[in-house]
N, C-alpha and C positions, 0 to 999 in steps of 0.2 A: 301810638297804634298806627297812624297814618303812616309816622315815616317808616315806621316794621313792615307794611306792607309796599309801600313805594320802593323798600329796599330789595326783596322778596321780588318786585317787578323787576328792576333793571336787572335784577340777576339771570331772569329767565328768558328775557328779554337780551342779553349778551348770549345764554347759553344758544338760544334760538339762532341769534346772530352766527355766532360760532359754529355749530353746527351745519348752518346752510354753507356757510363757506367753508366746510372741510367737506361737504358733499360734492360742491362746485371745483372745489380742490382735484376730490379725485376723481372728477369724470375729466376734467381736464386731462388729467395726466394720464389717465385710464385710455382718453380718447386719442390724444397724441404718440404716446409710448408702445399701447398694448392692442390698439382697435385696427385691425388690416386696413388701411387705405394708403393712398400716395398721391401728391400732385405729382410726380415726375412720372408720368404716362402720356401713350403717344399714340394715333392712328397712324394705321398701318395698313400697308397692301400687297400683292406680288407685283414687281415690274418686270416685265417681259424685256428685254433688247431684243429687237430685229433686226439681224445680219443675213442680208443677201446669202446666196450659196452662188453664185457666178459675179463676175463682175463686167463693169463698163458703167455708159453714161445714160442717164435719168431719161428719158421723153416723155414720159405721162405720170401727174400725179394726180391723183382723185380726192385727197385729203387736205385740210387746213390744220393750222396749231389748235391745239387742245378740244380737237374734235371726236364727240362718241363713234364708237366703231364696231359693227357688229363680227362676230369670226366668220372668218373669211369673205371679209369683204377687202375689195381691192385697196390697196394702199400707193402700191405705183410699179411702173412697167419700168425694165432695165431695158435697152436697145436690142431689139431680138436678131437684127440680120445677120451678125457673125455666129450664132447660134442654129440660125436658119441655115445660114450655109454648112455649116459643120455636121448638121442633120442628113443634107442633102450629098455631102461626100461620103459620109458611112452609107449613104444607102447606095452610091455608087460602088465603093468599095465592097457590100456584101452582094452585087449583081453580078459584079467581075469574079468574086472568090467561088459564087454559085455556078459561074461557065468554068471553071476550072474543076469545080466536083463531078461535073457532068461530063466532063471530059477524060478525067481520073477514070470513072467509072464507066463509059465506053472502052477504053482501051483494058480494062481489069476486064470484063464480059467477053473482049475477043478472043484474051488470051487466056480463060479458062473456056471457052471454045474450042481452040485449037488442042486443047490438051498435052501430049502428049510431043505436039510441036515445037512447043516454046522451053526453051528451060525453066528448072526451077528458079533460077536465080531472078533471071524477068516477071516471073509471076509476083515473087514476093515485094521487089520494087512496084509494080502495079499497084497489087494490095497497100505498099507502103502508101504510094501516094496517093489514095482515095481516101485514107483516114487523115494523112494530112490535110489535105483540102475539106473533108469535115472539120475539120479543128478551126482551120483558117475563118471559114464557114462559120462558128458559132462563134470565133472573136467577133467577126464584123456582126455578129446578131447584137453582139453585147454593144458594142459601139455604137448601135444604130439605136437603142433604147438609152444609152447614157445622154447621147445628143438629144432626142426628144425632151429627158428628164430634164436634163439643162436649158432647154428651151422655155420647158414648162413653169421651173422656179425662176426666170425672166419676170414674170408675176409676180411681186409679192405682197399677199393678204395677210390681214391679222391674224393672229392665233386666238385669240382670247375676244370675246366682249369688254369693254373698256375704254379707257380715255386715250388720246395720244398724249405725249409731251407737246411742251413749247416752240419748238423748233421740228417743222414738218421736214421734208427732204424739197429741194427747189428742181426743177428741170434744168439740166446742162449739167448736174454734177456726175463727176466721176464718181464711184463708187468702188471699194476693192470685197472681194469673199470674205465672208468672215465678221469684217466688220461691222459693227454696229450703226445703222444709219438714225434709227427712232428707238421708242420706247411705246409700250403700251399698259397703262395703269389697269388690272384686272380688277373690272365693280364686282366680280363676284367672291374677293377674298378680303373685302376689307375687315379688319380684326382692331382689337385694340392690345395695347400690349403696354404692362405695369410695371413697373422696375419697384419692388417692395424691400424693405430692409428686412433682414435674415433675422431680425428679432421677431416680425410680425406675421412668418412663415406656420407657423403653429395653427393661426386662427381661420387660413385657405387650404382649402379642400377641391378638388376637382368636380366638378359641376355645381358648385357654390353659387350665387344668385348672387351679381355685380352691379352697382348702378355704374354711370360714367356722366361725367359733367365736360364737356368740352369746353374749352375757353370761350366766349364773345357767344357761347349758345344757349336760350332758356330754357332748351328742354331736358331732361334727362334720357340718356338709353340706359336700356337693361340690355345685361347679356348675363353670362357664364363663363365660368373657370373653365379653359380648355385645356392648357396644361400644364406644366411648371419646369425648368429647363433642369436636366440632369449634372450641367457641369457647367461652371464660370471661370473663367482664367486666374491662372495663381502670378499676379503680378510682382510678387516675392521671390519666386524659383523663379531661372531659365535652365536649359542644356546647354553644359559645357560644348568642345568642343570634342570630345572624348567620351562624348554620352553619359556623364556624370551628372548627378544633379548637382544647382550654381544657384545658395539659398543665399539672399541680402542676408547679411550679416546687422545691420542699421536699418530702423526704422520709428516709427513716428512714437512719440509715447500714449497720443489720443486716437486710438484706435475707432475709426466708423464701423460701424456696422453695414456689408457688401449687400451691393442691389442684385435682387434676384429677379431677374424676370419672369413675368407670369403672362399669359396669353388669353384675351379674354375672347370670346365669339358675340357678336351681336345678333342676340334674340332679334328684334325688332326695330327698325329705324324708320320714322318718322317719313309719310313723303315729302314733308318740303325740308328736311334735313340735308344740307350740303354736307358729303363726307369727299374731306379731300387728306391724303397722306400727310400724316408729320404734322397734324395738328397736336396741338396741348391737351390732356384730358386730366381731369381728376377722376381715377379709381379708388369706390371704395367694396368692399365686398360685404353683403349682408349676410344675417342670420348667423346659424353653428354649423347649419349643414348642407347636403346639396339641394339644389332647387326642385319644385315638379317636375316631372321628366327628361331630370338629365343626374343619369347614377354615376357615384363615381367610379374611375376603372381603378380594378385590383390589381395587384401586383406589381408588376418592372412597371405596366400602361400609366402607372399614379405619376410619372416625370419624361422629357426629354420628347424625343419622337415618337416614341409607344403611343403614352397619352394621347399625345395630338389625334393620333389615327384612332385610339379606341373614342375618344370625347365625339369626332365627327361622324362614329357610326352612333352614336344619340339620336334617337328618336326627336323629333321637333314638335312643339305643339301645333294641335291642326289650326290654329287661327295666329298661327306665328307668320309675317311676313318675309320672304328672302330678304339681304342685303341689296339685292341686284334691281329687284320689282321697286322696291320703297324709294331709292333712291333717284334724287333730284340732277340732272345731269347741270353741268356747269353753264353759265348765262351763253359762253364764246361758243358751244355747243350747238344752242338753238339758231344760230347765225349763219351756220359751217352747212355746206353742200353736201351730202350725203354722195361717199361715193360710191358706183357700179357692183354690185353684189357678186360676187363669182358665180 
């Protein structure tokens, strides 16, 4: 009777066993295969480049490397005196081209005066040349505000609130138009952004309720699903050169499943949270559906650039922090000389 019932044990006792491990089994695989999350996630931000609109050499810089900046606050002066003088020549040129309207125009008054004295033919040269000399007249107007404008972007402030890069601009350099001298990191757009595998697209929804685990940090952020991109590259096709489509013929036998990026918004960040671009995140996305106060958009808005714009007219919750307020500006920051406000 003992051993009927000892046997009666280990049997329920395996099935117990059994059981737990086919449970374990498939949350395992439930959670790896089928559960939306991803380590391959990445903070992200807008980078501005700053490109002069004139050129020449550097004499005043107001900023240090990786120093907060507010918009339009000074960054650095180009050399204004060939500017200055260019200014001071269109203003000469439209003083001379104004004694020549005024001139035009005494001689057109004497000889519709005269009437009947002057020929037709002198009149209408007259006439002719008073509208010239207007014309002459409002080139040199335009010239004399293009020089000012060119003076004025001699100055160049930041665009945005934000960090600088690493490399400020130094006094004595040359500079050309156009070119790119800096960078400025905008704290007001930092985002997180998911690269998911197209099998795990099913379980994100737009305004879905996110956590995010950043490498080397204890805290978790929340945010949301902002949008999901409408198209990723076919690395299989190109275009002939005859506009034909040119499909690989060869390919692998172990097919991946293709990462999809998904764009996440930060609800809330931490104030002593350092958010610096191109860190490592683990995204994972909770629940079935969208979060408190963030619905998702219908239609085309569910993917691509739509989204994006329908997700950021979302309503925020009123005890939600900005990205911008929360955040902790960088240690080289608090060091760095604030410069000159426009």
């Amino acid at each position: 009777m003992k051993k009927t019932w000892f046997s009666v044990g280990q049997i329920l006792l395996t099935l117990i066993v059994v059981a737990i491990a086919a449970v374990v089994l498939w949350k395992m695989v439930d959670y790896y295969m089928y559960t939306p999350w991803t380590r391959d996630g990445h903070v992200r931000a807008d980078v501005i480049q700053v490109a002069p609109d004139v050129s020449g050499l550097i004499t005043r810089v107001d900023v240090v490397d990786n120093q907060q900046v507010k918009r339009g606050q000074i960054l650095f002066v180009i050399d204004q005196a060939r500017y200055a003088l260019a200014l001071r020549q269109a203003q000469a040129t439209a003083l001379q081209r104004h004694a020549t309207l005024d001139q035009a125009r005494r001689e057109d008054a004497r000889n519709r005066t005269l009437g009947n004295l002057v020929a037709a033919e002198v009149g209408e040269e007259s006439r002719s040349r008073v509208q010239t000399a207007e014309a002459a007249l409002a080139d040199a107007d335009v010239a004399i505000d293009t020089a000012k404008l060119n003076l004025q972007r001699t100055t160049i402030v930041s665009p945005v609130d934000g960090y600088l890069n690493d490399r400020a601009p130094r006094v004595g350099e040359f500079i050309a138009a156009g070119r790119a001298v800096l960078s400025v990191v905008d704290m007001n757009s930092f985002r997180v952004d998911g690269y998911f595998e197209e099998t795990k697209l099913r379980g994100i929804d737009i305004g879905q309720a996110v956590d995010i685990k950043v490498m080397g940090e204890p805290k978790v952020l929340r945010g949301h699903v902002q949008s999901i991109v409408a198209a990723i590259e076919d690395r299989d096709r190109s275009q002939s050169s005859n506009l034909l489509p040119n499909v690989n013929p060869a390919f692998s036998w172990v097919r991946l499943a293709q990462r999809i990026p998904v764009r996440v918004a930060l609800d809330k960040i931490p104030s002593d949270f350092r958010m610096i671009a191109g860190r490592t995140a683990t995204v994972s996305v909770r629940g079935l559906g969208p979060s408190i106060g963030h619905q998702p958009a219908s239609g085309a808005a569910a993917s691509g650039g739509a989204s994006a714009s329908a997700a950021q007219g979302a309503s925020q919750p009123a005890t939600m922090e900005s990205p911008a307020s929360a955040m902790r500006a960088p240690a080289s920051a608090t060091h760095a000389t604030s410069g000159a406000a426009q």
